[in-house]
C-alpha positions in Angstrom: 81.8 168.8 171.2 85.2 170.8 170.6 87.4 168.8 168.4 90.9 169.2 169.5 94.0 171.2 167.3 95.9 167.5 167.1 93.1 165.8 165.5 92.3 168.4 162.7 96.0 168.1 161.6 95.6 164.4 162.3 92.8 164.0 159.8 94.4 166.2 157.6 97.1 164.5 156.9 95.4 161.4 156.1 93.8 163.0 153.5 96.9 164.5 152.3 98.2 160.6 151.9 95.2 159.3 150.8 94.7 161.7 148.1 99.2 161.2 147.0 98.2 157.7 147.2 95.1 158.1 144.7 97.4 160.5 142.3 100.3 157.6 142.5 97.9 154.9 141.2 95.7 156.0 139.4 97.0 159.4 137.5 100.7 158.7 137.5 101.5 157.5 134.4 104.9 155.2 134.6 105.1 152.9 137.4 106.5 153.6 140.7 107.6 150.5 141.6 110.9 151.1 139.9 113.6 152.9 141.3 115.2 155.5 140.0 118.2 155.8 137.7 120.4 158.6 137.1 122.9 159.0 134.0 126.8 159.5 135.5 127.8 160.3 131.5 128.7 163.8 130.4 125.7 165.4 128.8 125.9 167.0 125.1 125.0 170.6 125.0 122.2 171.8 123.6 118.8 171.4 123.4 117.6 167.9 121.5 113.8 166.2 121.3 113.7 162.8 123.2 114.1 159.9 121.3 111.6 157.9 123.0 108.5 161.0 123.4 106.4 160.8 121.0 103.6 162.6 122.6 105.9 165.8 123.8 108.8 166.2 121.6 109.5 169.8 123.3 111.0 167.3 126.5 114.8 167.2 126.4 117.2 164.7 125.7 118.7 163.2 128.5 122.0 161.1 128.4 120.4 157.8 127.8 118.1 159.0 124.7 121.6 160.6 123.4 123.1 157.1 123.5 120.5 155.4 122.5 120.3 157.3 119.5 124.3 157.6 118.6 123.8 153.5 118.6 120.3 153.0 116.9 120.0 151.5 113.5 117.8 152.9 111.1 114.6 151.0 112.5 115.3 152.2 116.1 117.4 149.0 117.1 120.1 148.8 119.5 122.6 145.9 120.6 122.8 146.3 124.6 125.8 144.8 126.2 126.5 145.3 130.5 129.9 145.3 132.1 131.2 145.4 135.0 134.7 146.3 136.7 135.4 142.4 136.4 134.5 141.8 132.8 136.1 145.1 131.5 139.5 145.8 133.5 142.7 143.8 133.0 143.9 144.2 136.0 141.0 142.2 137.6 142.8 139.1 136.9 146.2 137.8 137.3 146.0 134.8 135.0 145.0 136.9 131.8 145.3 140.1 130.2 142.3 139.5 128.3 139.0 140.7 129.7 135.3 139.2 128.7 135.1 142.6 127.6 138.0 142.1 125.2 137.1 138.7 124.1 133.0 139.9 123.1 135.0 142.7 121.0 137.8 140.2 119.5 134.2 137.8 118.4 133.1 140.5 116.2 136.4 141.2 114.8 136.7 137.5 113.6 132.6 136.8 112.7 131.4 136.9 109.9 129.3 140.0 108.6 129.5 141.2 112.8 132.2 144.2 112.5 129.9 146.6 111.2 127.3 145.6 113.8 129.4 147.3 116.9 128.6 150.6 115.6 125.3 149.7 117.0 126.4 148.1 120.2 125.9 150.7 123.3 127.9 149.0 126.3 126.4 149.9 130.0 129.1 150.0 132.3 128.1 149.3 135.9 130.7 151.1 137.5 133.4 154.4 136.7 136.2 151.7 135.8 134.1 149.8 133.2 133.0 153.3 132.2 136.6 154.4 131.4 137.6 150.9 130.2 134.2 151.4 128.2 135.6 155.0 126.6 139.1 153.7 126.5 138.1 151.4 123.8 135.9 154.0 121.9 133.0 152.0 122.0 129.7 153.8 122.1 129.3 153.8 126.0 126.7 154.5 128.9 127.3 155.0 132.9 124.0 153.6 134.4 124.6 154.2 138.3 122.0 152.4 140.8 122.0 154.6 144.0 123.6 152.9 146.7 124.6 149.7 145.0 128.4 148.8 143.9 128.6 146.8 140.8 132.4 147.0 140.6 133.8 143.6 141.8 133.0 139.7 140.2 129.1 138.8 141.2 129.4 135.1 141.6 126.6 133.3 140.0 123.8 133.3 141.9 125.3 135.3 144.9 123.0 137.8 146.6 124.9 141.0 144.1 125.0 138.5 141.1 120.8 138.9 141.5 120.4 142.8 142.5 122.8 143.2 139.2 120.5 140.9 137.0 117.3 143.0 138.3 119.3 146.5 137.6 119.9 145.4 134.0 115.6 144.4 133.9 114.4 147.8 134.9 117.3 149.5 132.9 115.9 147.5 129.7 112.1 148.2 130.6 113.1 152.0 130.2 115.2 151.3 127.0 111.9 150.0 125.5 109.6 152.8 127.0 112.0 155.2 124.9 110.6 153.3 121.4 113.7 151.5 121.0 113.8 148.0 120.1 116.9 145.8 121.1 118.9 142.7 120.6 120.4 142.3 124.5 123.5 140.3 125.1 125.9 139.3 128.1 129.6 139.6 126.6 130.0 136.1 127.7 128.2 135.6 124.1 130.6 134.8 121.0 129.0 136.7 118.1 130.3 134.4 115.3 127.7 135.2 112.9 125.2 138.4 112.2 122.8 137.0 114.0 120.2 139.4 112.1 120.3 136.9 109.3 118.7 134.2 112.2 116.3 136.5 113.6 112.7 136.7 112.5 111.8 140.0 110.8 108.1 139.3 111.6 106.9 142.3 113.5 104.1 140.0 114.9 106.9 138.5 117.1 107.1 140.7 120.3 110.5 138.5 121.9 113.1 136.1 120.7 115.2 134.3 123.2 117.5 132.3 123.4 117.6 128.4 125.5 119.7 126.7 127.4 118.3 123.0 126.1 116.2 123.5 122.8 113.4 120.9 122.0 112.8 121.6 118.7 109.7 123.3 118.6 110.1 127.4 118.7 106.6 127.9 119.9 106.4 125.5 123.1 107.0 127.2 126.4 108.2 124.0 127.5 111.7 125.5 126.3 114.5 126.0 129.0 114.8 129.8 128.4 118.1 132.1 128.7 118.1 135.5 129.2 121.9 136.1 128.0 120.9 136.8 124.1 117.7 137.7 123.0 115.7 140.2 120.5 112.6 142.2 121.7 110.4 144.9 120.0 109.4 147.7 121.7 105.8 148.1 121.9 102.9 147.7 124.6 102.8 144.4 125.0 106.8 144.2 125.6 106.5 147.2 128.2 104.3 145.3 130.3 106.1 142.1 130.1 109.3 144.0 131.7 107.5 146.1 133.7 105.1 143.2 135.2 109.0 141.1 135.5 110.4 143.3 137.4 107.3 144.1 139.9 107.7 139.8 141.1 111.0 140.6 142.3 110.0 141.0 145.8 108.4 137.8 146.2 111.4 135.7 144.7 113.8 135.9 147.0 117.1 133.7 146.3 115.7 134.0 142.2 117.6 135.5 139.3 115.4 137.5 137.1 115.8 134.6 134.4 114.4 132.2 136.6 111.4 134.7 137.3 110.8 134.8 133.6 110.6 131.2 133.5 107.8 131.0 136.3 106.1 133.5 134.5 105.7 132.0 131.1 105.0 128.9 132.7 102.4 130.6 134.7 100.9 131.7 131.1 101.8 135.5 131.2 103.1 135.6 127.6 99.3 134.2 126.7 97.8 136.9 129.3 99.9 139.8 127.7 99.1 138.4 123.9 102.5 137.7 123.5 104.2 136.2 120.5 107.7 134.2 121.6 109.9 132.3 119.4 112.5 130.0 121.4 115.8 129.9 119.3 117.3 127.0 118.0 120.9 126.0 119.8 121.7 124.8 116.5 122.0 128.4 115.1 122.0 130.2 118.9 124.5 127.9 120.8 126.5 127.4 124.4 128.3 125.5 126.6 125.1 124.1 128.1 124.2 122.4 124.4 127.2 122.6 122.3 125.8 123.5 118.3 127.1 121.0 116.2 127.7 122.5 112.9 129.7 125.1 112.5 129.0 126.1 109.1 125.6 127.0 111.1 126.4 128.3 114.3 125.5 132.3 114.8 126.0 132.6 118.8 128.1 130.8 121.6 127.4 131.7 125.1 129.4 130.8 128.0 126.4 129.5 130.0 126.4 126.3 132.2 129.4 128.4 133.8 129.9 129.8 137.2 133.3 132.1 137.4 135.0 134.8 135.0 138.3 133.3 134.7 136.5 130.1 133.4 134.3 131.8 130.9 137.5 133.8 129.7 139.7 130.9 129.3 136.8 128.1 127.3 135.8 131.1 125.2 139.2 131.6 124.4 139.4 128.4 123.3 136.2 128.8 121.5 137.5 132.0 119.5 140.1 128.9 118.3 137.9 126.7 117.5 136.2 129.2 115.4 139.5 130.2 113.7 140.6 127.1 112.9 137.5 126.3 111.1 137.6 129.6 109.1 141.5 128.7 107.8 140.5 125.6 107.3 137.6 126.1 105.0 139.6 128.7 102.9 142.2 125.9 101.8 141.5 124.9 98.5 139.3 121.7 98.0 137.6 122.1 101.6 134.3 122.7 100.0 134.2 119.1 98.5 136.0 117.2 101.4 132.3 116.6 103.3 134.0 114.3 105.4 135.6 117.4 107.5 134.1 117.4 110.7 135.0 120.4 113.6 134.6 119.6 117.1 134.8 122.4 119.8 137.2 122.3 122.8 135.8 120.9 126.0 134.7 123.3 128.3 137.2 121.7 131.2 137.4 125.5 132.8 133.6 125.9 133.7 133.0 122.1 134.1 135.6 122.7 137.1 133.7 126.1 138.0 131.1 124.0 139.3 133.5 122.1 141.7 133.3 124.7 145.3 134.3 124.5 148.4 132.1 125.5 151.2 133.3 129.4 151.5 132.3 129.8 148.0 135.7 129.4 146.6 136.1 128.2 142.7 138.7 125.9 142.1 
């Protein structure tokens, strides 16, 4: 029986896809499910090794392995912070000259033991603005462009962009990690009062530290409200899979931030499958506007959380920064030290309790 011309290249060509298919899932060695990501930053000259290769140090740097390695500490750790157009650009609001970007920067300036820390923070801008805002403040800074997506404008909490940005910054961090580089990541919605190093375990058993929303005082139980704005993660297998096995769900949780995700997972028992070993930090020490800490001769972190628009984060952790000043004058005048009785309250968060009050197109009052 002749067997015609359009069925050889027919049966061809499924072997051609069966065989690409074979190479993708079983050979290829990173996962395709993630998207690619290019580098919009000017490149050094020059030929340098990879920090992240350790199997093929011939490979080239690229742009990310250059600023991961301009920010690293000495034990390959890095301080990540994202931006936006809206968090780093003054001219984004016409209520305040001062950015979120601005007031991050301004909390190390005032914390105690944090200004030598921003050496070690690399800022991701999302967009050329937050890029140039980035530079303009001569932070150690990284363009991370998502093909086809604009960052640039205010994401709304929980808005459909708000949740493509959240899953950008989860595949951009699985790579971070798949470079060897472990990281502390934070929103700039976080006050960094304290070197929060001094919190931290140094226990290299302990694969992630995160922070919570609502903390009940055990820092083991997965029964913890977790929050994905400040946490510390080594970089090693089990972390890699973690990110990498977060980030492949995001298809099948539509209307879900990647925090929520995370939360499904651990209560699903993935940390247990992946031989994961979590500590849930304390509110006392790791604080924000969801569980106000309570001592301030304590308190290491406040994050604007329990908060839904810009200009409300930027004007309660203004009045946080306040707060925190007021403290620090007041515990330098003499006889403080004795006078127990002293007792610092923080400012209501009246601009992100109002956040929450929206009118049906979406509108913050």
């Amino acid at each position: 029986m002749e067997i015609s011309k359009t069925s050889i290249l027919n049966l061809t060509f499924l072997t051609l896809l069966f065989t690409g298919l074979l190479y993708i899932f079983l050979i290829s060695p990173s996962s395709t499910s993630f998207p690619p990501l290019k580098a919009a930053s000017p490149a050094c000259p020059g030929q340098r090794k990879s920090a992240g290769s350790a199997t093929d140090e011939a490979v080239l740097a690229d742009d990310l392995d250059i600023a991961l390695r301009r920010a690293s500490m000495a034990n390959r750790t890095v301080i990540i912070a994202i931006v936006n157009q809206a968090y780093a650009d003054p001219a984004n609001s016409e209520d305040s000259d001062r950015t979120m970007l601005d007031l991050f920067l301004e909390s190390f300036w005032l914390g105690e033991g944090t200004r030598k820390l921003l050496d070690h923070v690399l800022v991701v801008a999302m967009d050329r603005t937050a890029y140039m805002m980035c530079k303009f403040r001569r932070l150690n800074c990284y363009r991370l462009v998502t093909e086809g997506v604009n960052f640039a404008g205010e994401k709304l909490y929980m808005s459909e962009d708000f949740i493509k940005m959240m899953w950008s910054r989860t595949i951009f961090l699985a790579d971070v990690l798949r470079r060897g580089y472990s990281f502390i990541f934070t929103d700039t919605d976080v006050m960094w009062l304290r070197n929060p190093l001094a919190r931290l375990s140094s226990n290299e058993t302990e694969d992630l530290q995160i922070s919570t929303d609502v903390f009940n005082g055990d820092p083991w139980s997965e029964k913890n409200l977790i929050n994905t704005g400040f946490y510390f993660v080594r970089s090693n297998n089990r972390t890699i899979s973690l990110f990498e096995t977060w980030y492949s769900t995001k298809d099948n949780a539509t209307g879900k931030k990647e925090q929520d995700v995370l939360l499904d997972l651990m209560r699903l028992g993935m940390f247990r499958v992946l031989g994961l070993k979590v500590r849930f930090l304390d509110t006392q020490y790791f604080s924000g506007f969801c569980t106000d800490s309570k001592d301030f001769g304590a308190v290491t972190t406040v994050h604007a959380n329990c908060c839904r628009s810009i200009v409300a984060k930027v004007f309660d952790l203004t009045a946080v920064l306040r707060d925190w000043k007021r403290y620090k004058f007041s515990n330098r005048r003499p006889g403080y030290a004795r006078n127990r009785t002293v007792r610092h309250m923080w400012t209501k968060h009246v601009g992100c309790w109002k956040s929450w009050r929206v009118t049906m197109n979406n509108t913050v009052h």
